[in-house]
C-alpha positions in Angstrom: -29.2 50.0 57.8 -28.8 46.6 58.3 -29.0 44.4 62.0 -27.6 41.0 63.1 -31.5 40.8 63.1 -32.2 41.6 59.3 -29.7 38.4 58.6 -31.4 35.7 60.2 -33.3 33.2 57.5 -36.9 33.4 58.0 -38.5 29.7 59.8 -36.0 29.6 62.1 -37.0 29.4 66.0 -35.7 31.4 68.4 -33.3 29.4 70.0 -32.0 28.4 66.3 -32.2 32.7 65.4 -30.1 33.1 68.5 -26.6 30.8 67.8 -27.6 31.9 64.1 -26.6 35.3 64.7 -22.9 34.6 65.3 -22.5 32.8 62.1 -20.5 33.9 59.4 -23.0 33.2 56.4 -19.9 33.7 54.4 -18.3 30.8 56.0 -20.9 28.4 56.6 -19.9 24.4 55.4 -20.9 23.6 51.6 -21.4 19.9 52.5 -22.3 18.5 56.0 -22.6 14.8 57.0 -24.1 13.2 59.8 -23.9 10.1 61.6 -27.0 9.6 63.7 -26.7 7.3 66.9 -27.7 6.9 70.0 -31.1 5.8 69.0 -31.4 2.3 70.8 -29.9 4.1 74.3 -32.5 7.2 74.3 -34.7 4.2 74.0 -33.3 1.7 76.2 -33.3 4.7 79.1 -36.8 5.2 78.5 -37.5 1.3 79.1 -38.7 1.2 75.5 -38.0 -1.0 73.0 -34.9 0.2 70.3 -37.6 0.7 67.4 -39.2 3.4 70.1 -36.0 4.8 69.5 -35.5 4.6 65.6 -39.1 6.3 65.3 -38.2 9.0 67.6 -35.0 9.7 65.2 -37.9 11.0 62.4 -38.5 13.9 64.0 -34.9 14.9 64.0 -34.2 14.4 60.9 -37.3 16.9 60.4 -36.3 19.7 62.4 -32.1 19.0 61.1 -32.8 19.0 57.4 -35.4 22.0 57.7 -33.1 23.7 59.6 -29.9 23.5 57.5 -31.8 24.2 54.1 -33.3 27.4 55.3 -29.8 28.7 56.4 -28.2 27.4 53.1 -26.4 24.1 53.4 -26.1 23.3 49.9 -25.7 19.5 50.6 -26.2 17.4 53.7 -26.0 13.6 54.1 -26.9 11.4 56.9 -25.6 8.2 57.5 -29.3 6.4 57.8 -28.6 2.9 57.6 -25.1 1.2 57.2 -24.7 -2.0 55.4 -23.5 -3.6 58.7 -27.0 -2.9 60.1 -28.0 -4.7 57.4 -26.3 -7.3 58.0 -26.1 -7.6 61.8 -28.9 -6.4 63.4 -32.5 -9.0 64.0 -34.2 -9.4 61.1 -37.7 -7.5 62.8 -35.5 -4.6 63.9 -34.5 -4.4 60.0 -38.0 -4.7 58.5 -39.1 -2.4 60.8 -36.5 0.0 59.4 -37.2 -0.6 55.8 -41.0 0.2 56.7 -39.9 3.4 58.6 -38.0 4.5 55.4 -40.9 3.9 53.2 -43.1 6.1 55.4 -40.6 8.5 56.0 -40.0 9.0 52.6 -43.9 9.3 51.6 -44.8 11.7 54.6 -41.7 14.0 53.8 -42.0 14.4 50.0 -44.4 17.9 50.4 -41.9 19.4 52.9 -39.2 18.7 50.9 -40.7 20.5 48.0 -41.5 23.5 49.8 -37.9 24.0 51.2 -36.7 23.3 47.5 -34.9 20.4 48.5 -33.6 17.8 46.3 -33.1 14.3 47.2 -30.6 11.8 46.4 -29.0 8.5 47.7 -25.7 7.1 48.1 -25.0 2.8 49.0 -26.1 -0.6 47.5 -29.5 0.4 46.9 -29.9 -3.0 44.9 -29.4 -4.9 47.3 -32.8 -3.3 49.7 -36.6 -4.6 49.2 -37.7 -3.9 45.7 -40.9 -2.1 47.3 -38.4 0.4 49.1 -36.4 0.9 45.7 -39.5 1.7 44.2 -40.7 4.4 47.1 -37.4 6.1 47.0 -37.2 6.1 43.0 -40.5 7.9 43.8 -39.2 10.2 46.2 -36.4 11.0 44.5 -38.3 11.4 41.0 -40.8 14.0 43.0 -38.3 16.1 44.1 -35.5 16.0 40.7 -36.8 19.7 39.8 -35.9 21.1 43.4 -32.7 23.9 43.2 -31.7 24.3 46.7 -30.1 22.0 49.0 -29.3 18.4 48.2 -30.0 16.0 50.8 -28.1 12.1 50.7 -29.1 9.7 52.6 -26.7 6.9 53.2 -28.7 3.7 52.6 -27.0 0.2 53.1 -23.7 2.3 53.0 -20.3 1.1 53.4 -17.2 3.2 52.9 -14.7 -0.1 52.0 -17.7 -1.0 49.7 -18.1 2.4 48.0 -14.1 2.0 47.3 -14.9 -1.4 46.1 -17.1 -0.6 44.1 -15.5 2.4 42.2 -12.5 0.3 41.4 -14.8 -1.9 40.0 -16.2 0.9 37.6 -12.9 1.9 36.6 -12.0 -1.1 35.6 -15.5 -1.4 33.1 -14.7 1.6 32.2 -11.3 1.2 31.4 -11.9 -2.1 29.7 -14.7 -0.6 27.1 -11.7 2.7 26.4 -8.5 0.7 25.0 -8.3 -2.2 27.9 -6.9 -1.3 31.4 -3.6 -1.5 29.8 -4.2 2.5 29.5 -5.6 2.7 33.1 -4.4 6.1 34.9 -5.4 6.1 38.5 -5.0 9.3 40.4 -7.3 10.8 43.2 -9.6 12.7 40.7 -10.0 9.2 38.5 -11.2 7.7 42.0 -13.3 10.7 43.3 -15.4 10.6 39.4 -16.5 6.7 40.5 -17.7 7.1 44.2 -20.7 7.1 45.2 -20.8 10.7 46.4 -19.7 12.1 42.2 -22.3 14.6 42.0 -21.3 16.6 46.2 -18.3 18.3 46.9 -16.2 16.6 50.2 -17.7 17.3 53.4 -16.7 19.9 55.6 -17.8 19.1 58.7 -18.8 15.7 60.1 -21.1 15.7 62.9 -21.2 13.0 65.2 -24.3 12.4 67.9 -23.8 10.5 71.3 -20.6 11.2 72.0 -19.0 8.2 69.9 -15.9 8.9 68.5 -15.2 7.1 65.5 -16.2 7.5 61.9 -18.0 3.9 61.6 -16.8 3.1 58.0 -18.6 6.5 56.4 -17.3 8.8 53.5 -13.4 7.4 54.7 -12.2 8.5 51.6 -14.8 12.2 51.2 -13.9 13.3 55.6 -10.3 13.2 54.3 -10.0 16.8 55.6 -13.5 17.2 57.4 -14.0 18.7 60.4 -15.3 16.4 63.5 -17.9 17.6 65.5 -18.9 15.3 68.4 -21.4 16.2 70.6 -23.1 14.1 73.7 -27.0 15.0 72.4 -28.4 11.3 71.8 -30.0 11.8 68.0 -33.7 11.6 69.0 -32.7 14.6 70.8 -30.9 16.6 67.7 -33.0 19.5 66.5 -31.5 22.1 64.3 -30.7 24.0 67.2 -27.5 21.6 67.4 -26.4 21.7 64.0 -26.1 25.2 64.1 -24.1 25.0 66.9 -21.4 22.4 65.6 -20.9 25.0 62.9 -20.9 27.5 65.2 -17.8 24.9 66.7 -16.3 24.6 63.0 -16.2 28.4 62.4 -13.9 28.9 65.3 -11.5 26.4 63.6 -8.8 27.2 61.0 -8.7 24.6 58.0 -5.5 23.6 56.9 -5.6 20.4 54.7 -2.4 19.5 55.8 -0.6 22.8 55.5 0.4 25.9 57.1 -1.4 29.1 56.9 0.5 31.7 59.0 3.6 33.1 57.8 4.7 33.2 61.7 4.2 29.1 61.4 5.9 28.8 58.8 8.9 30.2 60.2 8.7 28.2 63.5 8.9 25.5 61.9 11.5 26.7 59.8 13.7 27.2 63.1 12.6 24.0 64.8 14.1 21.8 61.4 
């Protein structure tokens, strides 16, 4: 006979076992994306510096990524570094970045590989330090024969870029078929040039430190996502909390735009 018990994927703690067991496995997202913030105010309320903050993060992207692979997230992507940060933030808060990618990337290699996970990026990776390229081509190479989930991280991202840049490869593309002349653009033509070609749309978007707004991520992909917003600062996000925003996104009914209930359907019938 089978338990709530007998369902619960084996490394999970028991505070993770305990939301787990009102899941619908059946149900869970296919795709998840995260925006992590809050790092430089868990620092800045511990009278640290914001890197204090940005190291902290590591460990929860650990315990997040662990998590959702062992309850069967095919895909997850997390926003790690926009191009705006790129851009804007001091150049030592930058380098120190780039150097906590590179170690990040060579300490977490072996875990991925025992939780079968593959990794891939998404962003202007051209545009980062050619030593970084090379650790992540590494990373990336080390982990290609993985068959379970497939973690992105958004690297120098930018959604208006990613749309940028996919009208750009239409147009080569166009222009080495026939000439643009015979162009067709339609949603699936855009979709086959973004960044994100190879993942289904996100399902649920999770937010950390209570910020509501999408920060120029996936704008075109969260078309019909799900928003979860929760107050946890990300140094402070463990698994714990991802099962619980899809705990949040289970008790929702997904439209895209429609109308599922025959008894809607016919109030609004009677309202037109």
């Amino acid at each position: 006979m089978t338990t709530l018990h007998d369902k619960v994927p084996k490394g999970l703690n028991h505070k993770e076992a305990d939301v787990y067991r009102h899941l619908d496995p059946a149900r869970l997202p296919k795709h998840i994306a995260i925006i992590m913030d809050g790092n430089g105010r868990w620092a800045r309320r511990r009278h640290m510096p914001r890197v204090a903050g940005h190291r902290a993060g590591v460990a929860a992207v650990r315990s997040t990524v662990e998590t959702a692979a062992r309850v069967h997230i095919p895909a997850l992507t997390l926003y790690a570094f926009s191009e705006e940060n790129w851009k804007k933030r001091p150049e030592t808060e930058v380098s120190f970045l780039m150097s906590l990618l590179s170690r990040y990337l060579k300490a977490e290699v072996p875990t991925l590989n025992e939780n079968n996970i593959r990794l891939e990026y998404i962003g202007r990776q051209h545009e980062l330090p050619r030593a970084v390229q090379e650790r992540m081509r590494w990373a990336r190479e080390a982990t290609a024969h993985n068959t379970g989930m497939v973690l992105t991280l958004a690297l120098n991202y930018s959604a208006r870029s990613e749309l940028v840049d996919a009208f750009q490869s239409m147009l080569r593309a166009a222009s080495q078929n026939g000439g643009i002349e015979h162009l067709k653009i339609n949603e699936d033509t855009v979709s086959q040039h973004l960044y994100t070609k190879h993942l289904p749309d996100p399902d649920l978007v999770v937010r950390t430190s209570g910020e509501m707004r999408l920060s120029n991520f996936l704008l075109w992909q969260l078309a019909y996502a799900e928003i979860y917003v929760t107050p946890t600062l990300w140094p402070d996000f463990r698994g714990v909390h991802l099962l619980e925003g899809i705990a949040e996104y289970q008790k929702r009914e997904r439209r895209y735009g429609g109308l599922n209930h025959p008894e809607s359907r016919a109030a609004e019938i009677v309202k037109a």
